[in-house]
N, C-alpha and C positions, 0 to 999 in steps of 0.2 A: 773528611769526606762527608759525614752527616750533615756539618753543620753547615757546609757550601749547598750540601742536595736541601735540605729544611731553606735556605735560602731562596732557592730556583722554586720550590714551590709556594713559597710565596707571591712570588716574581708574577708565576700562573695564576694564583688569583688574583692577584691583582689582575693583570690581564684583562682576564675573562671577565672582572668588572667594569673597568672601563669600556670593554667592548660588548659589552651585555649577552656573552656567553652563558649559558645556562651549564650543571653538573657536567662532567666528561663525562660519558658510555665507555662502555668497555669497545677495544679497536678489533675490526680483521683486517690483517695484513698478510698479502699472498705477495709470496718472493718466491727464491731460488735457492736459499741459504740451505739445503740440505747435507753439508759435507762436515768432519767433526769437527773444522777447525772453523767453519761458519756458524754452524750451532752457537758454539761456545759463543764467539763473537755477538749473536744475535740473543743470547742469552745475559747480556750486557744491556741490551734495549729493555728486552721483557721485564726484568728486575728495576731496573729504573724507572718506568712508568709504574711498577708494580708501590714504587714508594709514594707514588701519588693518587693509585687509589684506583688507578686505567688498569682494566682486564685487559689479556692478550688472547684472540681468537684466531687460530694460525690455521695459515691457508699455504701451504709449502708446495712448491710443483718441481720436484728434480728438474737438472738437465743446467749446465755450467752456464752457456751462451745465454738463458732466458727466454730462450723463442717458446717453450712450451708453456711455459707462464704468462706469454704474451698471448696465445691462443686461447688458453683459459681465460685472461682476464676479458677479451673479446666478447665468448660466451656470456660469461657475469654482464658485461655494462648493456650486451644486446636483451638483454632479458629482463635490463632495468632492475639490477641489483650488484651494482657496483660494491666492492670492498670500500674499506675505510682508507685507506693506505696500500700502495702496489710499489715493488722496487722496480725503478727504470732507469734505463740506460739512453743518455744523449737525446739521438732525433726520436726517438718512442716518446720522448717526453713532449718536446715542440709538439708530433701528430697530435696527441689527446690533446694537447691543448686548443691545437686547432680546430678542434672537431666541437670546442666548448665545452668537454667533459670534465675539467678539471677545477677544483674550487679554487678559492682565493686565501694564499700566506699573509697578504700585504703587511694587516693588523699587526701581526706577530714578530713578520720581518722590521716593521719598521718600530717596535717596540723596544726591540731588542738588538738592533743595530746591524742587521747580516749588511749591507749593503759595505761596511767600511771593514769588514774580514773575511769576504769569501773573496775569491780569486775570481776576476769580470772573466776566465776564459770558464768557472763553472757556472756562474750566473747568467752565462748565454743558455743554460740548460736548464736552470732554476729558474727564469725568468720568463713570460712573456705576454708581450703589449706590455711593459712596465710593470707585471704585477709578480710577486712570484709564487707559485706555483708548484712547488717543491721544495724538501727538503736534502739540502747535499751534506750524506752522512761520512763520505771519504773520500779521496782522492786515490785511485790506482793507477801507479805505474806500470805498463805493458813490457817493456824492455828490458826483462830481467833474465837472468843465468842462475839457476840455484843447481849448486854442484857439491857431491857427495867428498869431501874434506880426505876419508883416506881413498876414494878412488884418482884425486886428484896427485896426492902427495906419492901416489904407485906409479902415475907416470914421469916421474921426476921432472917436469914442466912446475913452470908456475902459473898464474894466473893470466888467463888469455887477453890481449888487448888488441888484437888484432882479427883478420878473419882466418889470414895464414896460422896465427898461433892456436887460434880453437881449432883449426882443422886438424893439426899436428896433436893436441889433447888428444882429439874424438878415437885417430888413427890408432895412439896409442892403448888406448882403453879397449878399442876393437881388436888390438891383439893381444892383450892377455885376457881377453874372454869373458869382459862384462859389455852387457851393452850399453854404444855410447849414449844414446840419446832417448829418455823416457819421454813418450809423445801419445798422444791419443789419437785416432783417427777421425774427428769430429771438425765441420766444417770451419768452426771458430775458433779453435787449437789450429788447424794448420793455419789459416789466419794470423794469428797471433804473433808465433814464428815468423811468416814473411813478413809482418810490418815492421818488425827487427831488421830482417833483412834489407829492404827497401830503408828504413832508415841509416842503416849503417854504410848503406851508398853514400850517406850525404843528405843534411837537413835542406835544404834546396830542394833536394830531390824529390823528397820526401813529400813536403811540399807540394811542389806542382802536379806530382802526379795524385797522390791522395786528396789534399784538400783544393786545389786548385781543378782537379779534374783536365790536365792539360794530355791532349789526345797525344803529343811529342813524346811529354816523358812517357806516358801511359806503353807506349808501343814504340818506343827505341831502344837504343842501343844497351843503356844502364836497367832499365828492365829486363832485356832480357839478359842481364847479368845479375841482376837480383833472382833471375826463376833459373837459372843454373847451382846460383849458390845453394837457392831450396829445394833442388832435384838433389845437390850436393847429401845434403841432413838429410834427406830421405832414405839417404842409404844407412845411416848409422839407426835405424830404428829398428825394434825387434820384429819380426814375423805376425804377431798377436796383439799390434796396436790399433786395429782399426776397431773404431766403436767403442774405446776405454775412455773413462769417464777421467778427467783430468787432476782426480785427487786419488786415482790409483797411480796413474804414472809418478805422480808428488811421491806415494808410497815406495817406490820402486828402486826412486833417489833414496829416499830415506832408511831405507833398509839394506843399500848397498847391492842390489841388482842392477841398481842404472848406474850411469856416470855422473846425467846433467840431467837438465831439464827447461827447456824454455819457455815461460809463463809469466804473466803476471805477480803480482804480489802479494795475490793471494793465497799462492802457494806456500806462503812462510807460516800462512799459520796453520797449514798442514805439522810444518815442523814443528813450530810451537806446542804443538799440541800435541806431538809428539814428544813432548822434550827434549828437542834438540836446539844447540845453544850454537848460533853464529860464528863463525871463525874456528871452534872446535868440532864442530859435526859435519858443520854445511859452510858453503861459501856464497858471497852472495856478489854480482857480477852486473855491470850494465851490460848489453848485449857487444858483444865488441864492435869496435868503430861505432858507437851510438852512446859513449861519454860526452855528456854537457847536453845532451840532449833529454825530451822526455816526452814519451807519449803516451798519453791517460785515458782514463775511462772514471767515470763517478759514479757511483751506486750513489741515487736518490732516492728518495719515499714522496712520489706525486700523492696527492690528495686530488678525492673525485668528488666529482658533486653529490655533497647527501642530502638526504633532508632530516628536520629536528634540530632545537638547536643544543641538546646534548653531543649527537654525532659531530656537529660542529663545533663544538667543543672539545670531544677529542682528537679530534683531528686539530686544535691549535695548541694541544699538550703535549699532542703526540712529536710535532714540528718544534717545539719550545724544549723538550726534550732532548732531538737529535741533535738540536746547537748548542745545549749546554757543552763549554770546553771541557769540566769536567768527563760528562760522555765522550766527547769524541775523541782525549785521551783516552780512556778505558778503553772505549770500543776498538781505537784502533791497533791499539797496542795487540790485542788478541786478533782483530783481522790479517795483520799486515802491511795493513795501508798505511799512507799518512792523512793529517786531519782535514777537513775540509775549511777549517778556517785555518788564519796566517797568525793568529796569536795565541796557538796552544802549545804550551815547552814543549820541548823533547826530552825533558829530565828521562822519563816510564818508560821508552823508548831505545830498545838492544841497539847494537850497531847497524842492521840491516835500516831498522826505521829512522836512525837518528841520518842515515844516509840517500834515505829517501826523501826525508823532509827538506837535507840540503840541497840535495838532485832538482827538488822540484821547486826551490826560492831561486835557483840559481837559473834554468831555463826558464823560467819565468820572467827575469829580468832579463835575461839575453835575447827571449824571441825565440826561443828553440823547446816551448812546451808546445804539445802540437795533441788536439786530439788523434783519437788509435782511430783507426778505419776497421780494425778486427771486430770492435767494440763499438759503433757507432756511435761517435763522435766526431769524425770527419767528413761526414755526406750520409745523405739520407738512405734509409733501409734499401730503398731499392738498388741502390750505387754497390753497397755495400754486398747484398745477397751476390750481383753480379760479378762481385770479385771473387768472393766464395765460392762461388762455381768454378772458376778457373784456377784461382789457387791448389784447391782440390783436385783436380785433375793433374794438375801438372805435379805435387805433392807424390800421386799416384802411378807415376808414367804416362800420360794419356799422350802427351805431347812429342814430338822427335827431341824439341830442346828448349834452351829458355827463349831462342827467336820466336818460334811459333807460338810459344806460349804466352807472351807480350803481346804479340801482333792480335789473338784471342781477348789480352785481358780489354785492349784500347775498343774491340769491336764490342765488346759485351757492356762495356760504362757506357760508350755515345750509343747502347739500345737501349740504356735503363733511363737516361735522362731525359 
């Protein structure tokens, strides 16, 4: 490991001399990472730049979805004192770039070759006007089940593959007195959830109505059978879920109060960091009917326009850094995720991840990776907020049933567009 990391910074001067980079500054980077099993993860960055000589200036804003870090980082760049580095998700990334706030990877990228290992569905996010713009440090899958191993084996079920067979799980679990489903009441948790749901309609489905924005699917018939199934899990949640932060629900499973839990993948390194070992503790599940398919999110580190050409220099260490393969095994292995590039093993990598890496080469080549809508990567914030709203509602009872709750979500997309 030394003598690959003594290599990459080499790599970095070199670099920085051909591009006439002056010393790297030390970096601030304002994220989200506040939770143990993201620290840890993000403590994988810090130390890596740490061997090259880049201070870490940490700007951390709670809150899972990122919206509050996105209000903060507003503040900063309205006041003319943007951060070094900010994590973003999807269309957050296109807006600042549109708005011209964002520096220039190109150097770096084209240095070092991202262009022939990242996946062109993250490089729509890492990119633009051909330049890029970002660093894509992982690739998350949305459509995951992580279920507690002996609450599973208590209902003498096996592993669900269906929507009939999870519901027959949940049933059971709710009657010997654990609760079936650990959930948080936050708008991009219930989110989350239904974009399972709606995928597990049917990748077609999925499709048209999330990324296509087609006002049919949006407000017929299979929608409002997806907002039935999610009034369905609404039931199986506890009393005390509204407003829980989504790495207590993680806890909940993990300590055998819950049953399951549906989240992303970055709940595993909840487990992980908990010391719990795949297959023996926890199980790990595509969402049922939503096998071959996969719906993503990518935590990146945009870079803002600084001035000095130290800052700009760390900022092309900082970015030289996140694509070393070596990092983004480490890192991901402790996140959860899989890599953001296509040629990193999966030796380091438990069964959840070696199964995510295949999930996500495998819809990749079939057409069936799709960004998550929960997580903005399928339509822009506004689209997205507007589903939120109604997801939530109907999550909550607002609605009679999933018809009306369809027929709402079709009205609330063709006002946001």
């Amino acid at each position: 490991m030394r003598g690959i990391v003594g290599r990459k910074m080499t790599m970095v001067a070199a670099l920085m001399a051909t591009t006439g980079m002056a010393a790297a500054e030390d970096v601030e980077v304002l994220h989200w990472w506040t939770s143990g099993g993201e620290a840890a993860a993000l403590n994988v960055l810090k130390d890596d730049l740490g061997t090259k000589s880049i201070g870490w200036v940490d700007m951390p804003v709670a809150g899972g979805g990122g919206e509050a870090a996105m209000t903060a980082l507003r503040a900063r760049v309205t006041a003319g004192n943007p951060p070094t580095a900010v994590q973003m998700l999807g269309f957050d990334i296109l807006d600042w770039a549109g708005e011209g706030a964002l520096g220039d990877l190109t150097d770096v990228a084209a240095a070092e070759g991202w262009d022939a290992v990242v996946p062109v569905a993250l490089q729509g996010f890492s990119k633009y006007d051909g330049k890029w713009i970002a660093a894509p440090v992982n690739v998350h899958s949305t459509n995951w089940v992580w279920i507690n191993k002996a609450a599973l084996d208590a209902t003498g079920l096996g592993e669900p593959t269906t929507w009939e067979e999870l519901v027959a799980i949940l049933d059971a679990m709710q009657a010997a007195g654990i609760t079936p489903l650990a959930h948080g009441g936050q708008a991009w948790q219930d989110a989350t959830v239904f974009d399972a749901v709606v995928l597990g309609l049917g990748t077609d489905f999925y499709k048209a109505a999330f990324i296509d924005l087609d006002p049919e699917a949006l407000g017929g018939a299979q929608m409002a059978e997806a907002f039935d199934r999610l009034i369905k899990l609404s039931s199986y949640v506890d009393e005390n879920f509204s407003g829980r932060d989504w790495n207590l629900a993680s806890s909940m499973v993990i300590n055998g109060e819950a049953g399951m839990q549906m989240m992303g993948d970055w709940a595993k390194g909840e487990f992980v960091n908990a010391g719990k070992v795949p297959g023996a503790d926890f199980v790990c599940i595509r969402f049922p009917g939503t096998q071959g398919a996969v719906t993503f999110n990518s935590d990146q580190f945009a870079m803002f326009g600084v001035s000095g050409e130290g800052a700009v220099a760390a900022q092309g260490a900082m970015a030289s850094a996140i694509m070393n393969p070596v990092f983004q095994s480490a890192f991901n292995v402790v996140k959860g995720s899989a890599p953001a590039r296509t040629d990193v093993p999966n030796d380091a990598f438990d069964d959840c991840g070696k199964k995510a890496m295949a999930d996500l080469a495998a819809a990749n080549d079939s057409g069936t990776l799709f960004g998550s809508m929960a997580h903005g990567h399928a339509a822009p914030a506004s689209v997205k907020n507007a589903t939120y709203d109604v997801i939530t509602a109907a999550f909550n009872g607002e609605y009679a049933d999933g018809t009306a709750a369809a027929a709402a979500l079709a009205d609330a997309v063709a006002a946001a567009q």
